[in-house]
Each structure stands twice: as structure tokens, then as C-alpha cells.
N, C-alpha and C positions, 0 to 999 in steps of 0.2 A: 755325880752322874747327871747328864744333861737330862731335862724334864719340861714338857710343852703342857700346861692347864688354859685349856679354853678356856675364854670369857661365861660360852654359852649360847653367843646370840650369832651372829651373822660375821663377825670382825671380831679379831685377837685372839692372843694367849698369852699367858704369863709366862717365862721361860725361868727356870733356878738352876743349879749348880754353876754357875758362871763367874770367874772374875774377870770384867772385862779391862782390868790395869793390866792386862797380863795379856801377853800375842797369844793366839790360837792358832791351834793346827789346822791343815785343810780338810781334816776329816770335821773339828766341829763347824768351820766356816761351812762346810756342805749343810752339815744341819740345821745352820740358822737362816739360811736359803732355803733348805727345802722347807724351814718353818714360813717363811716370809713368802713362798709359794702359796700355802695352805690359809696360812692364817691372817694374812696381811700386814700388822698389826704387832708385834712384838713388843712385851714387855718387861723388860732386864730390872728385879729389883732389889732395892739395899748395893746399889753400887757407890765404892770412893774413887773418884774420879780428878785429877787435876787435868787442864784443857790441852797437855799433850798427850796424853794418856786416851781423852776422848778424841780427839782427831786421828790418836794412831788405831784405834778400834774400827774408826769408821775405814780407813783406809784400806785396811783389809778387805773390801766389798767392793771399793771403788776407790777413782781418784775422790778427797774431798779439796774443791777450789778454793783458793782465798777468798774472804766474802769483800764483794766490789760496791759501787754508786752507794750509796747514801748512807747505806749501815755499815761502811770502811770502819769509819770512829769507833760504832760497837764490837769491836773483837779485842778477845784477852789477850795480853800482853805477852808479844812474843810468837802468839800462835795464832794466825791469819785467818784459820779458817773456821775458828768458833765465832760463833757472833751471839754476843750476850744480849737476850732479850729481857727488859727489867722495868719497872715503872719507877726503882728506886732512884729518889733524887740526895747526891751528896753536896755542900756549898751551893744547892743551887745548880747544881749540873747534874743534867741523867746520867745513868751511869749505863743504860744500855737501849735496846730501840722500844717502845712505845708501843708502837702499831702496825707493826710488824706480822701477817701472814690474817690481817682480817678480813680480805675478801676470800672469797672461796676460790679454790686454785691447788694447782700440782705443782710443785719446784720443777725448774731449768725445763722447761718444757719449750723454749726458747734454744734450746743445745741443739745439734742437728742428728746426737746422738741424745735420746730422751733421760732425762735424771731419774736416777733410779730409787735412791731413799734420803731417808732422812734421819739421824739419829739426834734427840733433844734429851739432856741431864738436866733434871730437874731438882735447884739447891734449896729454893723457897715457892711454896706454894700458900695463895694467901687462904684464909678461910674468915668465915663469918655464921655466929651462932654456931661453931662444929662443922658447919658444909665447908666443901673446899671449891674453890669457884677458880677463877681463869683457865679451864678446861679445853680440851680439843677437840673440834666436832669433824668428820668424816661422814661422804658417803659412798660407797662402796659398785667401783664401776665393773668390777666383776656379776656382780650380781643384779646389775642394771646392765649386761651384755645378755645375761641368760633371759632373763624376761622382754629382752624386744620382740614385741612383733614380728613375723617372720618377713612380709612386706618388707619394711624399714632394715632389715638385717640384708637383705637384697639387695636394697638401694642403696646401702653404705658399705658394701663387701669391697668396690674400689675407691672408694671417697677415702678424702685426706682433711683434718683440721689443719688451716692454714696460719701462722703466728708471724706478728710481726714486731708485737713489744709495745705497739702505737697506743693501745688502746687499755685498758681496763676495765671500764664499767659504761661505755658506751649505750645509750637509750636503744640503738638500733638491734643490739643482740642483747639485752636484758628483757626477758617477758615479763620478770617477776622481781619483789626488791629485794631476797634475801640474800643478796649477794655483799652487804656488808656495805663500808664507805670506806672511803683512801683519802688520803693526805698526799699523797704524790700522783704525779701521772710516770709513765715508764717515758722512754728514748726509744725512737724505731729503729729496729732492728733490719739484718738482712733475712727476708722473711725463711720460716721454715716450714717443714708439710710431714703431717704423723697421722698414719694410718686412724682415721677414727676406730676398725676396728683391728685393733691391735693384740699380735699374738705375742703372750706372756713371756720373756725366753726361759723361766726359771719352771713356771706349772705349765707352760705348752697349752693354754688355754686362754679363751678370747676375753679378753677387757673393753668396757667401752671409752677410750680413749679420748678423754674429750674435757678440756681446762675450762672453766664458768669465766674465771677471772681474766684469761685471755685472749683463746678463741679469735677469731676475726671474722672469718668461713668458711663452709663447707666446700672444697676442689672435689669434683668429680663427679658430681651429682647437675641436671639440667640447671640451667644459671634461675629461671623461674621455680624450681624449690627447694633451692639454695634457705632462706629465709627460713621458710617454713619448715624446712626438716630442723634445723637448727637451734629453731625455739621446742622441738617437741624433741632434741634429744636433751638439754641443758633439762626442761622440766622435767624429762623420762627419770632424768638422773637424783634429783633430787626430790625425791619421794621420801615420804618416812619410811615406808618399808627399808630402804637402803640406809637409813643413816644409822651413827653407832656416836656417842659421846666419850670420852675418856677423860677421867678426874686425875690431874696428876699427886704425887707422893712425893715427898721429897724423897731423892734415894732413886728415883726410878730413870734408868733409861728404856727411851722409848724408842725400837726404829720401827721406819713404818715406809710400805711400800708406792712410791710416788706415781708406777705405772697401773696400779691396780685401786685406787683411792684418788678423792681431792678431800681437803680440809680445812678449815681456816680457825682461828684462833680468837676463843670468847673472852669479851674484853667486859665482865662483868663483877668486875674488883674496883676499888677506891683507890685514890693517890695513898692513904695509908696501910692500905692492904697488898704488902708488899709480895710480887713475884719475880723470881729471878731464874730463869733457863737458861742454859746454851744451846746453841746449833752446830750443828753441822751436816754438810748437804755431802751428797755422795754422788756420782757421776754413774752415767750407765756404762762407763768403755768397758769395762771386766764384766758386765751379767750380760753384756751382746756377745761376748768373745766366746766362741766354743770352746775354746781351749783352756780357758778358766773354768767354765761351767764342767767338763770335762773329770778337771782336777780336783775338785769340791763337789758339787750336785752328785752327778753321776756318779763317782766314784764309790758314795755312798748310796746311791739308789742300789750298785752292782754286788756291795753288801749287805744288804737289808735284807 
């Protein structure tokens, strides 16, 4: 029997009865949507997973893409669209990407269709003294859509975040430094434009929409408070009230919802405190499509 246990706090739930080596039907694919409506944040655990098994899970919810530019090298053999993240070095060679997902950001927010999740299996998690550290931090843009100001919620009902791929950590739209450091700069893209306030298709309810790590500017808003709103929605966002941590398990898959969150990835492990994940990214074509949402979501909202 499928089973959702809140964290408690603002993000997640733990989900059990599940094996996800195995296809699921449309009626549970509705419930792990309509979990990922509610809770953000899903937590699958005690799963055995090999990386086709984990690609075909995620597949179910969306395309998931081959992973491209610079983390190609990092995907398991055979299967394109895991991408191993690991600090472990074998001969001298990593054996997966490093630093990977440490500025704060949403995945494929560059798509022209928004990406929708993310599902990461977790085989090694390091620890130190009993704590387990290289954790994931989130803060939660649903719940920084409900506390704006009503002003500000005004002023951004037609505004759009504009993305170009140019930039990452740029002085001009950073107010603040916890935005983390990079080793790469991105390749510009052909720009894209997403509603900053952005209705959920899954809860039908407002998110604040809006990536730290890529951003460019606010479209729609006077070109004079362009700036200014921009630095005070990025802050609005990152409040503590909004944030949420999660320690991973080995065993655990995590999916987590890319239009309702951003998060980035604590890089506070040694080279011998080894952790090894996979990824895999998930596309929004099937959670915009009614006719998916139809089949799944609703199907079981109409039996509940």
C-alpha cells in the first residue's frame, strides 16, 4: 500500500510501499504527482536500482534527456541520461562530476518548456563522527509566492524571468554571496521567458518562479525597476523561513519538484569521504500536457 509520511516542516514526505525497478501503473504515477503537488519533495526508500531501471522510473513522469556539455563523460555506461555525481577518484581518474548542482538553481530552466523534476539514487553517502554530510539544500518558491507582498504580487502578475544561459553568478544580479562558486561559465543560449509567477500544472497553485543561478531579468516590469525588484525577489526567496535541508541514505531515491523549489548541492565532504549519486533530469512535456495529467492526476483526484 502506497504511503506519504511528512517530514513535518514546510518540504517533503517520505513515500513506502514502492518498488521502483518495476513500471507503475497510471493510477500510482497520479499519486506520486499528486504527492509531488503537495509535498514537493519525495522520498523513495531502501530502493535497488541499476541506471536503467532508474532512467525508466523517471521516464514515466517525463522525457528524461541525455546529459550534455561537460558532464557527457559522467553517465553510466550504456545509459545517457544518468549522470554520476561522485568525488570518487579511481587510477587517478574521477569517476563522476565534482561540482556539480553547487550554485543554487532549478534544472532545464533554459527549456522553453520548464523541467519538471529531478530524481537522484543515492549508493554512497559520506559521513563524519556518525553525521552524514554532502546533503541538499532547497528553498521552497511555493511558499515564498504566498508570503509576497501584495504590491510586488501586482507588479509581477505579467512579468516574465528572462534566461539566456550567458551568465551564472554575475555581480549585477547577485545582492548576496550565497549563491555558491562554479568552475564553469554556461554557453548562451537562444533566450527563454517563464512566467515569474508561475501556475503549478500538477497543485494549480502559484509558485514563485524564479532561478538564483540563472536569471538574467525581469521582462514586463518598467525597465527602471527591473533591478530592483529582482534583487528583492532572489532575497524574498531565500529566507530561512523557506529553506529545508535533506541528508541523504544510501538506498534513498529522491524526486523533487524543479518548478516549485531551487537547491543546490553541499559540498562539505573531504576527497576521502566518498559520495556517489546518480541523476536523472526529467522534462516538463507530460506534467504541461492535459492529457497526461488527465490520465494520472485527475483520474485519481475523480476517485478519492
Amino acid at each position: 500500500m502506497l504511503t506519504f509520511e511528512p517530514t513535518g516542516t514546510h518540504l517533503g514526505a517520505t513515500v513506502r510501499g514502492l518498488d521502483l525497478s518495476k513500471p507503475l501503473d497510471a493510477a500510482t504515477i497520479g499519486e506520486i504527482l499528486r504527492g509531488i503537488g503537495k509535498y514537493q519533495l519525495l522520498r523513495f526508500p531502501d530502493q535497488k536500482l541499476d541506471p536503467a531501471q532508474h532512467r525508466d522510473f523517471a521516464a514515466q513522469f517525463g522525457h528524461p534527456p541525455a546529459i550534455r556539455g561537460r558532464l557527457a563523460i559522467f553517465t553510466a555506461p550504456g545509459v545517457a541520461e544518468i549522470n554520476i555525481l561522485s568525488n570518487i577518484v579511481v587510477d587517478g581518474q574521477p569517476t563522476g562530476a565534482t561540482d556539480a548542482g553547487v550554485i543554487w538553481h532549478t534544472d532545464m530552466v533554459h527549456n522553453p518548456t520548464p523541467g519538471f523534476a529531478n530524481a537522484l539514487y543515492a549508493l554512497k553517502v559520506p559521513r563524519r563522527d556518525g553525521k552524514r554530510l554532502g546533503g541538499t539544500e532547497f528553498y521552497n518558491l511555493r511558499a515564498a509566492y504566498v508570503d509576497l507582498p501584495a504590491d510586488i504580487k501586482e507588479k509581477l502578475k505579467d512579468a516574465y524571468g528572462v534566461y539566456t544561459g550567458e551568465n551564472y553568478t554575475s555581480i549585477e544580479r547577485t545582492p548576496f554571496p550565497e549563491y555558491g562558486t562554479n568552475s564553469h561559465k554556461a554557453h548562451k543560449k537562444e533566450p527563454v521567458r517563464h512566467p515569474i509567477l508561475m501556475t503549478h500544472p500538477i497543485s494549480g497553485e502559484k509558485v514563485l518562479y524564479c532561478d538564483p543561478g540563472h536569471v538574467d531579468y525581469i521582462d514586463g516590469v518598467p525597465p527602471g525597476e527591473r533591478d530592483a525588484l529582482l534583487k528583492f525577489v532572489l532575497a524574498h526567496i531565500m529566507q530561512p523561513k523557506f529553506h529545508y535541508v535533506y541528508d541523504w541514505t544510501e538506498g534513498d531515491l529522491m524526486m523533487w519538484d524543479n518548478l516549485s523549489t531551487v537547491h543546490h548541492a553541499v559540498l562539505d565532504f573531504g576527497p576521502d569521504e566518498h559520495r556517489l549519486i546518480w541523476r536523472c533530469q526529467i522534462e516538463g512535456d507530460k506534467v504541461f500536457d492535459p492529457a497526461f495529467l488527465a490520465r494520472t492526476v485527475d483520474a485519481v483526484r475523480a476517485t478519492a
